[in-house]
N, C-alpha and C positions, 0 to 999 in steps of 0.2 A: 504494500500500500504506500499512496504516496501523496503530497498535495494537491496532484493533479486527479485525482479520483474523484474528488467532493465537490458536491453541488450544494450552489448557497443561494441564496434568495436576495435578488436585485433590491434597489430604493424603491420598484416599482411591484415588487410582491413577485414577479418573474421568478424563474431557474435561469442559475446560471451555471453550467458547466467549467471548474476550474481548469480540466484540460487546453481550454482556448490558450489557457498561458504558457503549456509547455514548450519548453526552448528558451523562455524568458525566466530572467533572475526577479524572485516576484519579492517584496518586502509587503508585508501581510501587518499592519498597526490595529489595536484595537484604539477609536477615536472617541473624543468626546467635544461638547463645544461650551461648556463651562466649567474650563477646566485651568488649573494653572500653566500646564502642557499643551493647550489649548493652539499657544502662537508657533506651534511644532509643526501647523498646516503650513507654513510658510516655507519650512526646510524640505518638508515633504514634498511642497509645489515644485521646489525649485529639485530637489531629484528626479521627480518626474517630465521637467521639463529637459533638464541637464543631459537624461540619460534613456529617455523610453525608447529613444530611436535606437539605443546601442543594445535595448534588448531587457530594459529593466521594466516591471512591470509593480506599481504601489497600488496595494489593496486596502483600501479604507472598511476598519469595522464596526463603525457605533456600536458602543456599549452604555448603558445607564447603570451600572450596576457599581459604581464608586463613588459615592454621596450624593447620588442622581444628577450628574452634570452633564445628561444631554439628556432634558423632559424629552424634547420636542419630538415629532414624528417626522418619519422618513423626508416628508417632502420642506418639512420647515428647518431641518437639517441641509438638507440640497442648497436650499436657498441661504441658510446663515453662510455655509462652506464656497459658495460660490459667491456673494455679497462683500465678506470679509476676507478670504483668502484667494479668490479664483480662483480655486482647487479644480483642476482639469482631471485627475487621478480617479480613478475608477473606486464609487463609492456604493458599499452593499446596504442590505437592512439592518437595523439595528438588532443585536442578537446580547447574549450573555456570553459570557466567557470564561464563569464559574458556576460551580452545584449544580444542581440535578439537570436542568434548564439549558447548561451552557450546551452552545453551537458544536458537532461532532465535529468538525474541522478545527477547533480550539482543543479540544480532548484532545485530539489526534496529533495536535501542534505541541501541546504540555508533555505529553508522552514522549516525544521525541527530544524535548531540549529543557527540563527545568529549570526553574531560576534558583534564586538565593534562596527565599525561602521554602523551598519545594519546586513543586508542581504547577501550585495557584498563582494566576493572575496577579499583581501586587496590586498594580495600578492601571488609571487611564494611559496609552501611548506606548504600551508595551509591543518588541518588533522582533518581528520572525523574518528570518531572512533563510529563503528558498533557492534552490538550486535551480540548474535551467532542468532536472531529472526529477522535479518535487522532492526531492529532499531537503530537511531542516539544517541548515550547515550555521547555527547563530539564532541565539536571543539575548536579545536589549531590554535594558530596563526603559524605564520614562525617563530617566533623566541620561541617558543617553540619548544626544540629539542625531536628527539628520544629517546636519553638515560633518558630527563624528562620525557617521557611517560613511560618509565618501569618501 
């Protein structure tokens, strides 16, 4: 099994098939938008613009599950991330990323690369960094920025 196996649910309630990104080095963030981490759309724009061509692909993944700093629903999401950051980067539904609830592509991310304190999610802006073969070769905390990944 691999990243590219999982199908996750667009800002539009869609399937999406991860495979479309195989061949691409994907960095997979869970996001929030009232969040101290928040101004991290900025780095992440700017990899995505710096780098999509060369093959890198940034997966945005609303979570509300860190003192609820992203109420909002998918489409009022779209629009803060687009308003305040132009975020061009390819953005999912909002999902969990811990307990019972969380997203099987989050499980399957934990399983493969634990953090400091385990397994669990810490925080908002936490980044998986995938291979161009869906493999997990890397995870970041939140307060490792964008511009430290390039």
């Amino acid at each position: 099994m691999n990243a590219f196996d999982f199908v996750v649910k667009a800002q539009d309630g869609s399937e999406v098939a991860l495979s479309q990104f195989k061949g691409k080095v994907s960095l997979i963030v869970n996001t929030a938008t009232r969040c101290g981490f928040t101004p991290q759309f900025e780095g992440l724009k700017k990899l995505h613009a710096d780098y999509s061509g060369k093959g890198l692909a940034v997966l945005g993944f609303p979570c509300n599950q860190f003192a609820h700093q992203t109420r909002e629903n998918e489409a009022e999401i779209a629009s803060f991330c687009s308003l305040h950051y132009d975020v061009q980067f390819r953005q999912f539904a909002k999902i969990d990323v811990n307990g019972a609830n969380a997203a099987p592509l989050y499980v399957w991310l934990k399983e493969q690369k634990g953090g400091i304190l385990g397994s669990a999610i810490k925080w908002n802006f936490t980044k998986f960094l995938v291979d161009r073969e869906g493999n997990v070769v890397g995870r970041f905390g939140p307060t490792t920025t964008p511009a430290q990944l390039e």
